[in-house]
C-alpha positions in Angstrom: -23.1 -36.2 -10.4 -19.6 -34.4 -10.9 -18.8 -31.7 -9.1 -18.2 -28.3 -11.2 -14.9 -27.6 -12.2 -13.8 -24.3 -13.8 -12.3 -23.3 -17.2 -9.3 -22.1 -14.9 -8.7 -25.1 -13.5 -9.0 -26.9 -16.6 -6.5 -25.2 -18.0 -3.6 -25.4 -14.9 -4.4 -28.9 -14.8 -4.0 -29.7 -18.5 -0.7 -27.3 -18.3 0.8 -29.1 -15.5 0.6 -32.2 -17.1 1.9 -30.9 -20.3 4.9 -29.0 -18.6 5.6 -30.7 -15.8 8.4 -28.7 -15.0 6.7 -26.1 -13.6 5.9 -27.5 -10.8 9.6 -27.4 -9.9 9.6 -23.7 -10.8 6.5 -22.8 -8.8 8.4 -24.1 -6.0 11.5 -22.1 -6.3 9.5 -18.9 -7.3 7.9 -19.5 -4.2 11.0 -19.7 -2.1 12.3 -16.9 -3.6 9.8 -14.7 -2.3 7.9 -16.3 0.5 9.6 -19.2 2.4 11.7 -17.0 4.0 13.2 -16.4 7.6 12.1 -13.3 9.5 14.4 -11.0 11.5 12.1 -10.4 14.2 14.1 -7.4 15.7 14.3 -6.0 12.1 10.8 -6.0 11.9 10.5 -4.5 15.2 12.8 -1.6 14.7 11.1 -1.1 10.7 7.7 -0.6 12.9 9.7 2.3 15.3 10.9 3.8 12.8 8.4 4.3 10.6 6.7 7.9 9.7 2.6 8.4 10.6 0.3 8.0 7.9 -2.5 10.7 6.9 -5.6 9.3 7.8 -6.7 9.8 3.9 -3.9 9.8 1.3 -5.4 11.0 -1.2 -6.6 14.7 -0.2 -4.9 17.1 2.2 -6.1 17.4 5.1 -8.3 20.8 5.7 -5.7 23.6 7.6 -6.7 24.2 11.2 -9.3 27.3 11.8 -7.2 30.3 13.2 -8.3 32.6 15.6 -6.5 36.1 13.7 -7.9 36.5 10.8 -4.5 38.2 9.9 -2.9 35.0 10.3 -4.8 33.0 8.1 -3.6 34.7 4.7 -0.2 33.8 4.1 2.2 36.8 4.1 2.5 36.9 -0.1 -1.1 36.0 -0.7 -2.0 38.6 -3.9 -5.6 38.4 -2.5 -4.0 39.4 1.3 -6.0 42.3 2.9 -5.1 43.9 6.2 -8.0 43.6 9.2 -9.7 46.8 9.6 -10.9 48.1 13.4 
């Protein structure tokens, strides 16, 4: 019994051996961004260097719960009232 093989596969197979050159180029391309020498202390001065991350990117985080409630409307809030004693 043969084994499955997919449409995928088919197809870079049967490409391959009609364009042989690609191979070549898949090797360069890959060169070009992968075989490549790292600069470790690079790296290690990138990872210093580099800001904090909100836990959640997407959303702001919630502002802190004050103790005044004078302090928590900002000072040219339209909807601003002063505490009453």
């Amino acid at each position: 019994m043969a084994m499955y093989e997919s449409d995928v596969t088919k197809f870079v197979r049967d490409l391959l051996e009609k364009q042989p050159e690609l191979k070549e180029l898949q090797r360069k391309n890959r060169a070009t961004w992968w075989d490549k020498q790292l600069d470790f202390d690079q790296l290690k001065r990138n990872e210093v260097s580099a800001a904090p991350k909100a836990p959640y990117a997407y959303f702001p985080l919630p502002e802190p719960a004050q103790s005044d409630a004078a302090s928590a409307a900002p000072a040219g809030d339209v909807g601003a009232t002063a505490p009453t004693k």
